[in-house]
C-alpha positions in Angstrom: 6.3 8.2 32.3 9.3 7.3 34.7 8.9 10.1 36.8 12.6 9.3 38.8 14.1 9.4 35.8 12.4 12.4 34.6 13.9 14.0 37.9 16.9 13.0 37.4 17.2 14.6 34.1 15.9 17.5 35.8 18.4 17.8 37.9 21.1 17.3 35.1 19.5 19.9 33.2 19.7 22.4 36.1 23.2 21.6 36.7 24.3 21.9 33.5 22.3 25.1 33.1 24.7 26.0 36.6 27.9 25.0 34.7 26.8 26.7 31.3 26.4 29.9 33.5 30.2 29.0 34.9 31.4 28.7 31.4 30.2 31.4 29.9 31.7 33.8 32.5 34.7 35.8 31.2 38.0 33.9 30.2 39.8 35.7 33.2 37.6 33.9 35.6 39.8 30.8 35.1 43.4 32.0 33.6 44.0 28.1 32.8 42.1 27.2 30.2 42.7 29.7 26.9 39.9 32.0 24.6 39.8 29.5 22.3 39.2 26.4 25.2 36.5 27.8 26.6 34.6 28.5 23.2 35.2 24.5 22.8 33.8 23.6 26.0 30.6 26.2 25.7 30.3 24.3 22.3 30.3 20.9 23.7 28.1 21.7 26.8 25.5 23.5 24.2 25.5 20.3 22.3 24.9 18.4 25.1 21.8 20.2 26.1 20.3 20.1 22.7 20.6 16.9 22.5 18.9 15.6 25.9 16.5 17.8 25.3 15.2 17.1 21.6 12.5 14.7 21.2 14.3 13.1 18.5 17.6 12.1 18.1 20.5 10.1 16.4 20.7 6.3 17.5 23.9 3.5 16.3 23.0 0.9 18.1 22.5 -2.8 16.6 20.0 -5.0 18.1 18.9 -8.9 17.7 15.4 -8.8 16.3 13.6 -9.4 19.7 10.6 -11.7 20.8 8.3 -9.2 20.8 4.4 -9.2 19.8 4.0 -6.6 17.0 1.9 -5.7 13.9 3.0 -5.6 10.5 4.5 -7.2 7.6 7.9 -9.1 8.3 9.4 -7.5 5.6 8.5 -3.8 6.4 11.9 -1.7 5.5 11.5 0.1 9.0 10.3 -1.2 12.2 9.1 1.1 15.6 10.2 -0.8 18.7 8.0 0.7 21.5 9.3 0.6 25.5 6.2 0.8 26.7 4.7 1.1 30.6 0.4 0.2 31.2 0.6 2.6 34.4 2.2 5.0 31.8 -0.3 8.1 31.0 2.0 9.3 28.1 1.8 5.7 27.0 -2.1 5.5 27.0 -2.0 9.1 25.1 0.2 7.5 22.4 -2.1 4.6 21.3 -5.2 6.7 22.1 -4.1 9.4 19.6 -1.1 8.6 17.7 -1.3 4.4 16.8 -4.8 5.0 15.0 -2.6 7.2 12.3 0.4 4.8 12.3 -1.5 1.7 11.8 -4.0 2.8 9.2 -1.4 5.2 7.4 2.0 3.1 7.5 1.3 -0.5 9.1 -1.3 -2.0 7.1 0.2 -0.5 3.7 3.5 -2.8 4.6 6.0 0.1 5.4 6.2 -0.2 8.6 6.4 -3.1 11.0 5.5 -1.9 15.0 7.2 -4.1 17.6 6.0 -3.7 21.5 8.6 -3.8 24.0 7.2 -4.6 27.5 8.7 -2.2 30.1 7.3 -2.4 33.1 8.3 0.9 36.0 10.2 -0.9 38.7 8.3 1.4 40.5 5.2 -0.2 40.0 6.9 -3.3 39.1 4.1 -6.2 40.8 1.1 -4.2 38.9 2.9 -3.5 35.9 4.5 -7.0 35.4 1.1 -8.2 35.5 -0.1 -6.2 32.9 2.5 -7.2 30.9 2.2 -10.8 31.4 -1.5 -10.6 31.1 -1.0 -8.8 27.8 1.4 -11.4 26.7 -0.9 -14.3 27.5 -3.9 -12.8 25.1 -0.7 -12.8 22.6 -0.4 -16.6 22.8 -3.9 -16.5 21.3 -3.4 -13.9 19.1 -5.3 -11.0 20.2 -2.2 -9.1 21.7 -3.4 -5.8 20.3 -6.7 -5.6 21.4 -5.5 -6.8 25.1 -3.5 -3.7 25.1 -5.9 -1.7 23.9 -8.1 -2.8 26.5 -6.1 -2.6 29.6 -4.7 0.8 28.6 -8.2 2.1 28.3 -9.4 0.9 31.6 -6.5 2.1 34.1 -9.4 1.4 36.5 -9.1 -2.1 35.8 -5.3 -3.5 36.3 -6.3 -6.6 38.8 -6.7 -10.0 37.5 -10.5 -9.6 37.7 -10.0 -7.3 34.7 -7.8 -9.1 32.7 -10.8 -11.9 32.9 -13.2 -9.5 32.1 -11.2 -8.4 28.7 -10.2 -12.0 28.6 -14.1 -12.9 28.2 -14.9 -9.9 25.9 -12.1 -11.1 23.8 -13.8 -14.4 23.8 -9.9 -16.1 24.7 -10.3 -19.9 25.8 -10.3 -18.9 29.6 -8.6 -22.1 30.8 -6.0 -21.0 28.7 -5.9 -18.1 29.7 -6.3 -18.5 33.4 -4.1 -20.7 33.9 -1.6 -18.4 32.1 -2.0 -15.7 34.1 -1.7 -17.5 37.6 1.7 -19.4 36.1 2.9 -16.1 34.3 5.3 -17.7 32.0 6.2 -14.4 30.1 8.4 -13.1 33.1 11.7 -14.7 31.7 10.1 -12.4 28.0 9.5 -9.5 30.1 12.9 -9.4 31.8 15.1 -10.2 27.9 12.8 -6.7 27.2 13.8 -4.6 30.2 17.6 -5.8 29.7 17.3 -4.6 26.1 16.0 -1.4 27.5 18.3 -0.9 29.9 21.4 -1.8 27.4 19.9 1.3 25.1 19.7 3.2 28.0 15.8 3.4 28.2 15.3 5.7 31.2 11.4 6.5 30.9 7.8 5.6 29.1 7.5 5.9 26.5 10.5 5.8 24.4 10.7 4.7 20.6 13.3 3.2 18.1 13.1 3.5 14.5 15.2 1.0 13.0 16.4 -0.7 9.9 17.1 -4.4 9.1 20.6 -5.2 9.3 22.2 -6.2 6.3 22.8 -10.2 6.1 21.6 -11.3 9.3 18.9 -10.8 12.6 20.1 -7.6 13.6 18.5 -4.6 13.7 20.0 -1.3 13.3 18.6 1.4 15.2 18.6 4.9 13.5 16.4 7.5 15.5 15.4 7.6 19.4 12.0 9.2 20.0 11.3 10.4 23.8 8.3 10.7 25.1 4.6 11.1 23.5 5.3 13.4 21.1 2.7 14.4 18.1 1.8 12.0 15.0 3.7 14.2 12.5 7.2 14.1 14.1 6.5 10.3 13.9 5.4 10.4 9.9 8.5 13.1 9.6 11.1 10.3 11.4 9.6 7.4 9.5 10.0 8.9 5.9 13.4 9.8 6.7 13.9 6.2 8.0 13.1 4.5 5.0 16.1 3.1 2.8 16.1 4.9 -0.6 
């Protein structure tokens, strides 16, 4: 998890708190703004904190269908796109509990296509960028997924000794491989991920799009935001009401 950012809506949740507290004070407290402007702005200010603070909410944005490694059929009616950190705990607690469910109850049936987003913690950015890159390098062989898997579940292990090590136990051609990781040609992928992320407004790990093919063209249409690791059955619950009647 983004641990700034989580302070910094912290903060903006304690100073709205402050300003709610300022608000709901007594109309005489501020003889310029009328009975009825207040009650608006109390409204407003209440919907504001519901919002940031809900683990799911509304998204409109429209996408290009990104470069992204993913599982799933091409032609699933809705697609997860996952910003996703390897020096993330919440990240690790998603795929360790929730991916199992998603894949076996929605992926391999063909209803849902899962896209990963690399999104590396600038505070972290040398070890995480790595990961990535290492991650993406197993993808040029196809075994994307079960890099992943293995990285997250050896947080002991984020050096290029491991990445070998999974590399070898993935039985990757490890000239290929090597010579990926020491060139790390995925950084221009990496940073077209983290723009995306930062053009949504992706402001920790992990953080989740549902979306929706765009009619008539590449784009994708974004319909829910998902924060944080949250439990399998708000995902099932956002998925069903995701997919186009």
């Amino acid at each position: 998890m983004d641990y700034g950012a989580a302070s910094v809506r912290l903060y903006a949740v304690l100073g709205a708190a402050a300003l709610m507290i300022a608000l709901l004070a007594p109309a005489s407290a501020d003889p310029e703004l009328s009975a009825e402007e207040l009650a608006r702005e109390r409204a407003a200010l209440l919907a504001i904190m519901a919002r940031d603070q809900a683990p799911a909410v509304d998204a409109s944005d429209q996408i290009r269908l990104p470069d992204a490694a993913g599982l799933g059929a091409a032609d699933a009616p809705v697609l997860i796109l996952e910003f996703g950190d390897y020096q993330c705990g919440f990240c690790r607690r998603h795929l360790m509990n929730v991916m199992p469910t998603l894949l076996e109850e929605h992926v391999v049936p063909g209803r849902l296509r899962y896209l990963f987003m690399e999104y590396p913690a600038e505070r972290n950015l040398p070890a995480s960028m790595e990961a990535a890159n290492a991650a993406l390098c197993a993808d040029d062989q196809g075994r994307y997924w079960e890099m992943r898997q293995q990285i997250y579940a050896n947080p002991m292990s984020m050096d290029a000794v491991g990445y070998r090590h999974h590399a070898e136990s993935l039985e990757l051609d490890m000239q290929t491989f090597n010579r990926c990781l020491e060139q790390a040609p995925h950084t221009v992928r990496i940073e077209r991920h983290v723009a995306i992320g930062r053009q949504l407004n992706v402001r920790g790990t992990p953080t989740f799009f549902l979306a929706v093919p765009a009619e008539g063209d590449e784009n994708l249409r974004l319909v829910r935001r998902i924060t944080g690791a949250q439990p399998v059955d708000l995902f099932e619950q956002e998925l069903w009401s995701a997919i186009p009647e």
